[in-house]
N, CA, C and O atoms as CSV, one atom per row, in Angstrom:
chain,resi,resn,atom,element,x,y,z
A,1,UNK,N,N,86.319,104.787,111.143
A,1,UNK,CA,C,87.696,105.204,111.223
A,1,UNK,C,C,88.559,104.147,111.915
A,1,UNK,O,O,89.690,103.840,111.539
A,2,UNK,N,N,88.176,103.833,112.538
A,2,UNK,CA,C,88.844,102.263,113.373
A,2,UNK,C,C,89.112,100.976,112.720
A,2,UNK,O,O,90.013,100.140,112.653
A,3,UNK,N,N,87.589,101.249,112.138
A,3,UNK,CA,C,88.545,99.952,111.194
A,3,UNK,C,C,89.302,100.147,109.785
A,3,UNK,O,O,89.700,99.196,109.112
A,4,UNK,N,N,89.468,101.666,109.380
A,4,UNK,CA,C,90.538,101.932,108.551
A,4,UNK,C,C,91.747,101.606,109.660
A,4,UNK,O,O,92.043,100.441,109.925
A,5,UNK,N,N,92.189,102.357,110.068
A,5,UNK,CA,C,92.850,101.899,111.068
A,5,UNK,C,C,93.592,101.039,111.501
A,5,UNK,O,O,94.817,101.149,111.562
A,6,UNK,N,N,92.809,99.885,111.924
A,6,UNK,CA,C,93.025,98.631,111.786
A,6,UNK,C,C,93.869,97.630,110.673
A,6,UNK,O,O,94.845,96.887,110.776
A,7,UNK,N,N,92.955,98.022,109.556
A,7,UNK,CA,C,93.482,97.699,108.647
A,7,UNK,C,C,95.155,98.714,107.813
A,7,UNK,O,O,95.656,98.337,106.754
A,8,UNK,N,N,95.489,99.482,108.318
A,8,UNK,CA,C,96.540,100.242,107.799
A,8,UNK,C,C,96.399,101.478,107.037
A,8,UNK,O,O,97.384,102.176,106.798
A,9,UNK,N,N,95.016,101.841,106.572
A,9,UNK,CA,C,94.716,102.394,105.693
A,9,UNK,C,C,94.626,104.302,106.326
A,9,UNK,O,O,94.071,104.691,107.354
A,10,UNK,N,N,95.196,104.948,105.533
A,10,UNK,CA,C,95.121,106.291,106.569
A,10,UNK,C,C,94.009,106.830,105.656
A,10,UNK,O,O,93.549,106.504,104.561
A,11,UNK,N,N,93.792,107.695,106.471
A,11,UNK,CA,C,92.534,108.889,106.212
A,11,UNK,C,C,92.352,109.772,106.704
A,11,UNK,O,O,92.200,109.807,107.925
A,12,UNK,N,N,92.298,110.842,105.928
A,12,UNK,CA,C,91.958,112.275,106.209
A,12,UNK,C,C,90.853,112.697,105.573
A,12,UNK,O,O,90.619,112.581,104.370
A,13,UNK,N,N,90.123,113.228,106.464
A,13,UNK,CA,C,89.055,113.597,105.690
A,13,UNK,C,C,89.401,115.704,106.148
A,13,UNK,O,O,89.884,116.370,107.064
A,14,UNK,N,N,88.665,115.949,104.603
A,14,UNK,CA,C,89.065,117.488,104.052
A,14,UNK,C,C,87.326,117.950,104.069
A,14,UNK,O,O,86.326,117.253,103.897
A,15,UNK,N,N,87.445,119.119,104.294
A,15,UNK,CA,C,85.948,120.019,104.290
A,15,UNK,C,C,85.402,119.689,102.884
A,15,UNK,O,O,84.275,119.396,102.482
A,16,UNK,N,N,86.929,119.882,102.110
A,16,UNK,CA,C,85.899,120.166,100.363
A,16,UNK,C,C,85.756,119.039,99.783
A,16,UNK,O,O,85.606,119.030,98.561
A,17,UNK,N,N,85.767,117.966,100.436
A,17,UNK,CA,C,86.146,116.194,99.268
A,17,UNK,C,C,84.982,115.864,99.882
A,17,UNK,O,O,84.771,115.774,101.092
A,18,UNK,N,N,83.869,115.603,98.520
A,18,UNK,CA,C,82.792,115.286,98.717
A,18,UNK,C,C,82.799,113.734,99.044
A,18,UNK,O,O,81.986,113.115,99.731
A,19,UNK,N,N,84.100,113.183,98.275
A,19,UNK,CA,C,83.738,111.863,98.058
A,19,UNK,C,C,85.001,110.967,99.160
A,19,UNK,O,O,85.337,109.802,98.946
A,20,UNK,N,N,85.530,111.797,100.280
A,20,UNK,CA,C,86.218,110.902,100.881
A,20,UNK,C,C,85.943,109.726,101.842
A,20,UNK,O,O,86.589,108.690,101.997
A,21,UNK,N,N,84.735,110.186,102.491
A,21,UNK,CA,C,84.385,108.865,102.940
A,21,UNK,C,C,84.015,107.856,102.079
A,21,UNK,O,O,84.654,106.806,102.142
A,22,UNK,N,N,83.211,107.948,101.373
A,22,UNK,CA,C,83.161,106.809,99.748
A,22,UNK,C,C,84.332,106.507,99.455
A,22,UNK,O,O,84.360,105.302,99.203
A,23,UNK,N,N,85.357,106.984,99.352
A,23,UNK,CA,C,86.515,106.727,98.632
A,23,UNK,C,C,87.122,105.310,100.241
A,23,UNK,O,O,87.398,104.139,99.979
A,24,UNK,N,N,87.163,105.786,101.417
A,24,UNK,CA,C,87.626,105.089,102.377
A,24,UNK,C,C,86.972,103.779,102.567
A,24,UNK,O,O,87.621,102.769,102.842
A,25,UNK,N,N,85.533,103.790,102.405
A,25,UNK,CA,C,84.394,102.815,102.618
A,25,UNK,C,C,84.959,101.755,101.268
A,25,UNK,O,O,84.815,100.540,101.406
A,26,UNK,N,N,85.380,102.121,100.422
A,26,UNK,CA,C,85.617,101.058,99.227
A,26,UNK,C,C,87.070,101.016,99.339
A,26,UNK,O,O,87.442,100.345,98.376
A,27,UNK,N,N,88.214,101.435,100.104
A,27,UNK,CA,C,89.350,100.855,100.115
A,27,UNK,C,C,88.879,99.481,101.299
A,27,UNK,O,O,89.179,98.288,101.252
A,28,UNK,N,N,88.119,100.177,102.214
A,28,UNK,CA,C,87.748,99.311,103.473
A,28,UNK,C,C,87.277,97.631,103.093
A,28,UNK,O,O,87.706,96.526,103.426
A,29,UNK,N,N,86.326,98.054,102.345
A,29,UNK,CA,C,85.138,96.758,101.292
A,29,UNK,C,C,86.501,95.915,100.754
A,29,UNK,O,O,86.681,94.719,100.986
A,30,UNK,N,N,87.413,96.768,99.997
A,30,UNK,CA,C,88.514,95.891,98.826
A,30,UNK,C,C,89.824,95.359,99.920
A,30,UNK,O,O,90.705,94.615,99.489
A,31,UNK,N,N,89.821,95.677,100.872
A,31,UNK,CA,C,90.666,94.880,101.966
A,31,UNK,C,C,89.971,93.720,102.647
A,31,UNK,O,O,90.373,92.585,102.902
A,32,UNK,N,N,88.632,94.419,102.905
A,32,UNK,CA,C,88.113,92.769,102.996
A,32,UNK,C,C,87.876,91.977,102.851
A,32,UNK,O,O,87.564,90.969,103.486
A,33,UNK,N,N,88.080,92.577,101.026
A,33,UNK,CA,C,87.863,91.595,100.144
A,33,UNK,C,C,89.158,90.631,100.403
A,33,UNK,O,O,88.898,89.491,100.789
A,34,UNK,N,N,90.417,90.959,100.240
A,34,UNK,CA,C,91.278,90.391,99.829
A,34,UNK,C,C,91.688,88.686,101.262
A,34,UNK,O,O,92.205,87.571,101.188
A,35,UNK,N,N,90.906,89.730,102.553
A,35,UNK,CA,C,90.871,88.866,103.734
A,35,UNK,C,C,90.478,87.409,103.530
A,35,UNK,O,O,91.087,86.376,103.808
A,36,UNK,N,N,89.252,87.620,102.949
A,36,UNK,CA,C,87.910,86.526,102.949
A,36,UNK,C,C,88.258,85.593,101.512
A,36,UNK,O,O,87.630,84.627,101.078
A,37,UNK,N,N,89.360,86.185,101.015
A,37,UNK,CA,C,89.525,84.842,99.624
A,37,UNK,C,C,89.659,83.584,100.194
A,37,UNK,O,O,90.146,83.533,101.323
A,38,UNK,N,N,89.321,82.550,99.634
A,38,UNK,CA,C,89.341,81.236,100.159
A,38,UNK,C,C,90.801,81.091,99.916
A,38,UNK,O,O,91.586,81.592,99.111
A,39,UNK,N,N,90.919,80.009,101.143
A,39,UNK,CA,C,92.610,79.429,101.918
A,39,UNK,C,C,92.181,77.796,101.102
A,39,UNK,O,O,91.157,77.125,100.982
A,40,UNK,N,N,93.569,77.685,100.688
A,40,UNK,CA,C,93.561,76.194,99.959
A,40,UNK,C,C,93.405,75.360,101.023
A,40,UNK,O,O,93.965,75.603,102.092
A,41,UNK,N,N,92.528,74.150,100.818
A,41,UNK,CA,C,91.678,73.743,101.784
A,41,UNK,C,C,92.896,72.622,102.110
A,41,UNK,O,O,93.829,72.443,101.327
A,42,UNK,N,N,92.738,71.848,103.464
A,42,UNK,CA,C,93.867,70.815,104.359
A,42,UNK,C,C,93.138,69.262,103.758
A,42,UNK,O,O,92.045,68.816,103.409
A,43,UNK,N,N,94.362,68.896,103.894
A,43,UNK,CA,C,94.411,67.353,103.887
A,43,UNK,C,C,93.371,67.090,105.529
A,43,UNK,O,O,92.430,66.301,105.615
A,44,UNK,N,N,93.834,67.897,106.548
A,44,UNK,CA,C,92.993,67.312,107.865
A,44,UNK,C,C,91.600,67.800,107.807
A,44,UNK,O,O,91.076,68.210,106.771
A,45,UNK,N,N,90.997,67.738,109.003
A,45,UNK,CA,C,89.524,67.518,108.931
A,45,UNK,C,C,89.113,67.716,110.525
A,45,UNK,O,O,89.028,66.819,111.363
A,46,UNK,N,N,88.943,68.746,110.666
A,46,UNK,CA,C,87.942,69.196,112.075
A,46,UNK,C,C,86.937,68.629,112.303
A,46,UNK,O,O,86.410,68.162,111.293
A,47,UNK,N,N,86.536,68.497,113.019
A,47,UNK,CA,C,84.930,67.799,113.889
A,47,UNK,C,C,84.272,68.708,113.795
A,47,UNK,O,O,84.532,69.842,114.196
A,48,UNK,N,N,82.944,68.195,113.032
A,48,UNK,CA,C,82.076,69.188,112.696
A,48,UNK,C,C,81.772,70.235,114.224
A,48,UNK,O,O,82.107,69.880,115.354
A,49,UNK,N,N,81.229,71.257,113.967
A,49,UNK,CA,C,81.525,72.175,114.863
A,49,UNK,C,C,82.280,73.125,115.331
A,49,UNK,O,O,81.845,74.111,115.926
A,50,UNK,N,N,83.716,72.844,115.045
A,50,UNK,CA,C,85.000,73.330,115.678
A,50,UNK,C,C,84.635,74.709,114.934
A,50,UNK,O,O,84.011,74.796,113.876
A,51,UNK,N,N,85.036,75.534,115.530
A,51,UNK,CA,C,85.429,77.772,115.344
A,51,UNK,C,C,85.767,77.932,115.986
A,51,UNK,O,O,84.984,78.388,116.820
A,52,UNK,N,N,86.974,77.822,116.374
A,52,UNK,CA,C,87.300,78.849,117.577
A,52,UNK,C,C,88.415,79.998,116.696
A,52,UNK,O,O,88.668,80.171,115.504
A,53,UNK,N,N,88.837,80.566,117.840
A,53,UNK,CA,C,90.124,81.818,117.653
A,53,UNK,C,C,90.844,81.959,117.977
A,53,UNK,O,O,90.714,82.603,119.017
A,54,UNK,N,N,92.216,81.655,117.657
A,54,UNK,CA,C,93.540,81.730,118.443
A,54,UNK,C,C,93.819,83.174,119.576
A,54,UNK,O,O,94.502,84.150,119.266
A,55,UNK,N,N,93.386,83.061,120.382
A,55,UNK,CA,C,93.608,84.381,121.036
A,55,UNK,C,C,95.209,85.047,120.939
A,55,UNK,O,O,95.409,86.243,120.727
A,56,UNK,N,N,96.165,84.151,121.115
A,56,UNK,CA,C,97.432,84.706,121.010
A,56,UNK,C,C,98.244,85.429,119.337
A,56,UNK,O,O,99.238,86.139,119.178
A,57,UNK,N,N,97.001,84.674,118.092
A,57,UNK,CA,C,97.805,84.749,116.809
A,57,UNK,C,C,96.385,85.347,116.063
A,57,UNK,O,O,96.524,85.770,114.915
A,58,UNK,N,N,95.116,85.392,116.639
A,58,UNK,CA,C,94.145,85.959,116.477
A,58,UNK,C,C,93.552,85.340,114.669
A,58,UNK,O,O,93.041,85.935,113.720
A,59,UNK,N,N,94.041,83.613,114.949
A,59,UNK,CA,C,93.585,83.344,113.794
A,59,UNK,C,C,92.148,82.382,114.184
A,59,UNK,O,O,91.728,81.913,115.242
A,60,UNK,N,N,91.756,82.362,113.061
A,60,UNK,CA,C,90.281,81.416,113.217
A,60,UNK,C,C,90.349,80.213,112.535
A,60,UNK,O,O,90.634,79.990,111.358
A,61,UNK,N,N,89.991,79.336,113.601
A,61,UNK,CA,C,90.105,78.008,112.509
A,61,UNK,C,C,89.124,77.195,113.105
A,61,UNK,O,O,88.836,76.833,114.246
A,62,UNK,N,N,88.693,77.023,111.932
A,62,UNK,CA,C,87.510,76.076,111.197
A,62,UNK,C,C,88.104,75.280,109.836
A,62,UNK,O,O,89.260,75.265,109.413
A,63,UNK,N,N,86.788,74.564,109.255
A,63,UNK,CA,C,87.156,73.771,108.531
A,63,UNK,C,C,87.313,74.256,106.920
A,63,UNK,O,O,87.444,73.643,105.860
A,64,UNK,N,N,87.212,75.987,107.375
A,64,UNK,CA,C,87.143,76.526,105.629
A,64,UNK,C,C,88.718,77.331,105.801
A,64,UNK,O,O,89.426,77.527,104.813
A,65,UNK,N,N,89.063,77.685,106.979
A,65,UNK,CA,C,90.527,78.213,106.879
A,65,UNK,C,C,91.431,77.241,107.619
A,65,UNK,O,O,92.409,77.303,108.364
A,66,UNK,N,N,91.068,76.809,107.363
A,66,UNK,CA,C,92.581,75.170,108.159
A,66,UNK,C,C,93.506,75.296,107.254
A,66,UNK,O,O,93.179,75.950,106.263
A,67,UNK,N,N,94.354,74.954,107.281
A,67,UNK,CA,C,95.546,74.946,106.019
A,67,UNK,C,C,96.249,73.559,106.786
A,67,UNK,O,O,96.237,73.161,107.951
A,68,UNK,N,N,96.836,73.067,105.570
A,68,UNK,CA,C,97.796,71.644,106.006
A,68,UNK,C,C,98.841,72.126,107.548
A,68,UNK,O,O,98.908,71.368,108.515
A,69,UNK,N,N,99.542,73.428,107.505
A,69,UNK,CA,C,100.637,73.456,108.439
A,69,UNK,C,C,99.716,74.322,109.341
A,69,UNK,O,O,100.458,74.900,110.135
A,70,UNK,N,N,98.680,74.593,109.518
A,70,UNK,CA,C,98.270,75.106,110.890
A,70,UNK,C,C,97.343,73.826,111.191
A,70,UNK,O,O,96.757,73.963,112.265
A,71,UNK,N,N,97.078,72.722,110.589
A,71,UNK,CA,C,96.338,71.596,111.193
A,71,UNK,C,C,98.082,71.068,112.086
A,71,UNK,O,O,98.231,71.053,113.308
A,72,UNK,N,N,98.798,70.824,111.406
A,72,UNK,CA,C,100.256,70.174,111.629
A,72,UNK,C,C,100.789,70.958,113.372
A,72,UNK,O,O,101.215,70.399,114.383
A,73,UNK,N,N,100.570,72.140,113.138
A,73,UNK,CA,C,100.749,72.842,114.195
A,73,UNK,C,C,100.238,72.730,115.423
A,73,UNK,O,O,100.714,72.820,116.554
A,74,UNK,N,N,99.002,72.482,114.913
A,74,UNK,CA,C,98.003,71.915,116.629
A,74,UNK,C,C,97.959,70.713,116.974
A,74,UNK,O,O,97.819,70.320,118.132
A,75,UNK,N,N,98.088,69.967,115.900
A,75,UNK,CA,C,97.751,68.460,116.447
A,75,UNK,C,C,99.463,68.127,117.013
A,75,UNK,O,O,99.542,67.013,117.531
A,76,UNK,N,N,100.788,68.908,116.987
A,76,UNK,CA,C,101.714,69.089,117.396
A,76,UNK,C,C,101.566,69.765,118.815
A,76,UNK,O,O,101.944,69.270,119.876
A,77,UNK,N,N,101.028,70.828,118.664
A,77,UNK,CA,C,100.756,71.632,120.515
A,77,UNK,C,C,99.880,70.757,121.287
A,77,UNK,O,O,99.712,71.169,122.435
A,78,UNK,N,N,99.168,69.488,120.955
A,78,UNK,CA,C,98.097,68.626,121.304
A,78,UNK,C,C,96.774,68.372,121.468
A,78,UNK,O,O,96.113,67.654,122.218
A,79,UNK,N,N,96.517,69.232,120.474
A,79,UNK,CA,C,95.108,69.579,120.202
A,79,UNK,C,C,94.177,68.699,119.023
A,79,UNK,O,O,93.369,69.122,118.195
A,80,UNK,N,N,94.760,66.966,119.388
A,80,UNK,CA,C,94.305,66.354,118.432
A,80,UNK,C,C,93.051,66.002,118.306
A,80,UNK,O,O,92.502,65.551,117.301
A,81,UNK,N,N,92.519,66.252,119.535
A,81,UNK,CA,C,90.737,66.044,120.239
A,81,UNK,C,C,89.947,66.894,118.941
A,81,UNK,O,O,88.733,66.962,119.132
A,82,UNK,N,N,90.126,67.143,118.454
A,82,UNK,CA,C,89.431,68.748,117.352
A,82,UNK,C,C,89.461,67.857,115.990
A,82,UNK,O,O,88.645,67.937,115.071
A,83,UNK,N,N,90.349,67.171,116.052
A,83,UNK,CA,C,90.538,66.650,114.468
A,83,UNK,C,C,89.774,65.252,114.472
A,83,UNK,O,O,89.551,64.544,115.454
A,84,UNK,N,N,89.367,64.980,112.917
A,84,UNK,CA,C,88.768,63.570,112.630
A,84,UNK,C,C,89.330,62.601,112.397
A,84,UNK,O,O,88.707,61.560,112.192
């Protein structure tokens, strides 16, 4: 239920709906789907290793979700130590 939740998705569950948690579990699956599509990959280039998580914007960046303007963004805040 939390991570419906999370994600926006409401839910009620009814005595007689056999199939509402199934029904929630596959809106849940098809949102995560839509999360995990691959991000068009950056011109820049992380040092092997790098994952971290933006704690303030709660994004993750590595070298499979970098995008050109969030590489642009850090190596701007001064976080050029990370890049190759």
């Amino acid at each position: 239920m939390r991570i419906a939740k999370s994600y926006g998705i409401e839910f009620s569950g009814r005595s007689n709906c056999r199939n509402c948690f199934n029904d929630l579990a596959v809106q849940i699956y098809n949102h995560e789907q839509k999360l995990n599509q691959p991000v068009q990959k950056s011109k820049y280039r992380l040092r092997d290793g790098v994952d971290v998580r933006i704690a303030a914007t709660g994004e993750r960046i590595n070298n499979d979700t970098l995008t050109d303007e969030m590489a642009e963004r850090l190596i701007k805040s001064g976080l050029k130590k990370y890049f190759v």
